[in-house]
N, C-alpha and C positions, 0 to 999 in steps of 0.2 A: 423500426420500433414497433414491437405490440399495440394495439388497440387499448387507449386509457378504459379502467372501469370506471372511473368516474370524471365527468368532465363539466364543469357548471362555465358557463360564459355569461359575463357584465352581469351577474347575478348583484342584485341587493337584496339589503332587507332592512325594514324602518316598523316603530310603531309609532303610529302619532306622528308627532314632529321630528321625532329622534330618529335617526340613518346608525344601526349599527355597523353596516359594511355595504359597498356599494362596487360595484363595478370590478366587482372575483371574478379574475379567469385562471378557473385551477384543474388542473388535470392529475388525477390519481392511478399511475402504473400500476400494474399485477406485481406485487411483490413489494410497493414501494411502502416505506415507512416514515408518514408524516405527523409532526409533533407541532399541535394548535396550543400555540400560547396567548398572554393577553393579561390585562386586566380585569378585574371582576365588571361584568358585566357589557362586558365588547363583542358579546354575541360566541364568545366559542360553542356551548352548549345548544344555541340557538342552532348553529347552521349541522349540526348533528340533528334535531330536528328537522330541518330543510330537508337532507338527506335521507331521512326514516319515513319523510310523506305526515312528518306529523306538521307540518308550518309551511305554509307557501310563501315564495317567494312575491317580493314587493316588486320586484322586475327583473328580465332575465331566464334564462335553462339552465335545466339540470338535466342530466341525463344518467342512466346508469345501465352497461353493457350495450350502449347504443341506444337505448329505448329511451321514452321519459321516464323522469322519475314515478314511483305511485307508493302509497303506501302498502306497508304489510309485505314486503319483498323479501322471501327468507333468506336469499341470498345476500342479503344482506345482516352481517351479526350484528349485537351490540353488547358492549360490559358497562354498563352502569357503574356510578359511583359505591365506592365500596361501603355496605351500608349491615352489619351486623342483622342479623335473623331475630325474630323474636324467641324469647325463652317458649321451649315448648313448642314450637312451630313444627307442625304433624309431618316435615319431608324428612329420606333420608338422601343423603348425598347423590345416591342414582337417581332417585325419583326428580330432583332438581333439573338434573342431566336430562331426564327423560322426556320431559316437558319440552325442552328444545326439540326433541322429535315429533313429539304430537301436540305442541300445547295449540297449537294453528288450526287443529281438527275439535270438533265438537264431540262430547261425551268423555269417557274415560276409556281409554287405550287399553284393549284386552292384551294380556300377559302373551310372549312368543319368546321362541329362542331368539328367532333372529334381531330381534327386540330387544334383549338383554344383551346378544351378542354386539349388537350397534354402541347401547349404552357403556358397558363394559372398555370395549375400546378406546370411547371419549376418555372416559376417565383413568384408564389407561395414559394417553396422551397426554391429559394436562397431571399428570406424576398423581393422581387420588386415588387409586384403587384401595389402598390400603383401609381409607375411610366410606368407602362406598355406603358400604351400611350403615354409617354413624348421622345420627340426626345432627341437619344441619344447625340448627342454634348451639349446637355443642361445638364448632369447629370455633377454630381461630379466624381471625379477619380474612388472613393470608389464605387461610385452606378457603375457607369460603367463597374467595375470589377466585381459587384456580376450578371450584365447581362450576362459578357462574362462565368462564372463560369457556369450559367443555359444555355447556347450553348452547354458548352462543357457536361455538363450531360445528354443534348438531345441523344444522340446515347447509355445512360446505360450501359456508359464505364464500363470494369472490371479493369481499369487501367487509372488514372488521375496525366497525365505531369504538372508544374507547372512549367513556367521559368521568377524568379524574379516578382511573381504576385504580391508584395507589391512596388517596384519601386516605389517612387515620391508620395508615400499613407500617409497623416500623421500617428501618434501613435495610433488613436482612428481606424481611419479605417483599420489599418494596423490588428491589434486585432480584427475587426469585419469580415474581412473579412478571416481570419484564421481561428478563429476557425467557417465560415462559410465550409471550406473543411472540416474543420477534424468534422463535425458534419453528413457531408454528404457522410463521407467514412465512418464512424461507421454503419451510419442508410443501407447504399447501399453495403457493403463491399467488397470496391474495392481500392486497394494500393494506393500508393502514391511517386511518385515519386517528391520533390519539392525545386528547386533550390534555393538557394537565398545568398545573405554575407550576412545580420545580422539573427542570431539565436532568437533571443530576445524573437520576436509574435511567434513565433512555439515549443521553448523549451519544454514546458510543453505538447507536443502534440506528441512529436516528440519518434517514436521506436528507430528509429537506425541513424545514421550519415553516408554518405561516403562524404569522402576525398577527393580530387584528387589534384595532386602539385607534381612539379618535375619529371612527367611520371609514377608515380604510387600512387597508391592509400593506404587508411586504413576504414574499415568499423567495425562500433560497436554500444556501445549504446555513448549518449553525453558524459559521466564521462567517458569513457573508448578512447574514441578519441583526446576530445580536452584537451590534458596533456602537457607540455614541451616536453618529451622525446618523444613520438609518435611525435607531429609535426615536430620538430629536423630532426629526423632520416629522416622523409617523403622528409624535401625539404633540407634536405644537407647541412644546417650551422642552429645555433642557434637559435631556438624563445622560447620566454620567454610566459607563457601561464599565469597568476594572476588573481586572483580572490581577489576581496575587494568590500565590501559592498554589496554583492550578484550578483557582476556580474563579467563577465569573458572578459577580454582582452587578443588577443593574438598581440603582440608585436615583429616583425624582419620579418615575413613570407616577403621572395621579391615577387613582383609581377612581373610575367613574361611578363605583355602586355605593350607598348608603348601607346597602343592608349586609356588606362583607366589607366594613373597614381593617385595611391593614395598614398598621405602624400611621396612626392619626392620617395627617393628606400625601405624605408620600413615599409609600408603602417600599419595600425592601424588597426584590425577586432574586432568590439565590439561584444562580443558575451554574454551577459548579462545575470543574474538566474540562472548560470548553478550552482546545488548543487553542 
């Protein structure tokens, strides 16, 4: 077996009184494709942080390519939640791009071929060329994502964050743009780490699951995770997991967060095609 790119051991992490995950031992393979699920507020976003060097750890390593972790590692990508441009917003589609090549350096990046030739490529790769030059607050959710996707490939991550990149995407985009990563961590083999609540666009793409709820976690494959008895145990009272007509609802999970209530105290997680 390959050397994991990333590998965290009996990692926690707590604010205050509160333990949102305690004692992770997770290893992320070159090429593997893992889907962080959870309830609002059980730290998925958080340990993406952990991971970018922006939040330390309350105890525990992290390491990445063998090293410790540190911040600012280009090697490391990330897509952000999908979050619309402002009207007007002075980029055009390559310039977004192009930022993933220099935005790490100080000053403004003098014009080259080989420079356009780099950028050109990206967006190439994530299917944008066509919009290259169209300013970004003009694109759709969907375009806009597969720009920020070709940013974060600029630096030839061995390792690609993902937090909530389908957000506010409809169905069609949501699927275009999934298996837009999982085409481009095959072809470049580099993991995946990718947050999100619905399973649905990723299922069929997806190695392994981690969990996180109630302060500790469960990591596996989809059928080995999202069961009644596994999620029960994890968050400490009852949830009912069903599958009917090929998709999978888990039903009772509480949500821990005030400020993202779903469905009053106990919110609804479709997680749909799971065999």
């Amino acid at each position: 077996m390959t050397d994991p790119v990333l590998t965290l051991r009996d990692a926690s992490l707590s604010f205050g009184s509160r333990t949102l995950w305690s004692g992770l031992d997770l290893d992320v393979q070159p090429g593997e494709f893992i889907a962080v699920l959870g309830s609002n507020g059980s730290g998925k976003s958080s340990l993406l942080k952990v991971i970018l060097g922006q939040q330390k750890l309350t105890s525990g390593s992290i390491s990445f390519l063998g090293a410790p972790g540190r911040r600012g590692d280009r090697r490391i990508g990330y897509v952000p939640q999908q979050k619309l441009a402002d009207d007007g917003t002075p980029l055009r589609a390559r310039d977004l791009v192009g930022l993933g090549l220099s935005g790490h350096r100080w000053g403004v990046p003098l014009p080259s071929a080989t420079r356009r030739r780099e950028v050109d490529a990206l967006l190439a790769a994530v299917g944008a060329t066509e919009y290259a030059n169209v300013g970004v607050s003009t694109l759709s959710g969907g375009e806009q994502q597969r720009v920020r996707i070709g940013q974060a490939l600029a630096g030839d991550p061995r390792l690609l964050l993902c937090d909530e990149p389908l957000l506010s995407l409809d169905l069609t985009h949501q699927r275009a743009v999934s298996e837009l990563i999982d085409r481009q961590r095959r072809e470049r083999d580099f993991g995946v780490l990718f947050v999100t609540h619905d399973i649905n666009p990723i299922l069929d793409m997806v190695d392994r699951v981690l969990y996180l709820a109630g302060g500790g976690f469960r990591i596996g494959s989809p059928s080995e995770v999202l069961r009644s008895e596994v999620l029960s145990e994890l968050y400490g009272s009852h949830v009912d997991v069903i599958r009917t007509h090929g998709r999978v609802i888990v039903v009772g999970a509480p949500d821990v967060s005030a400020e993202h209530p779903e469905h009053g105290d106990h919110p609804v997680h479709r997680l749909e095609g799971l065999p």
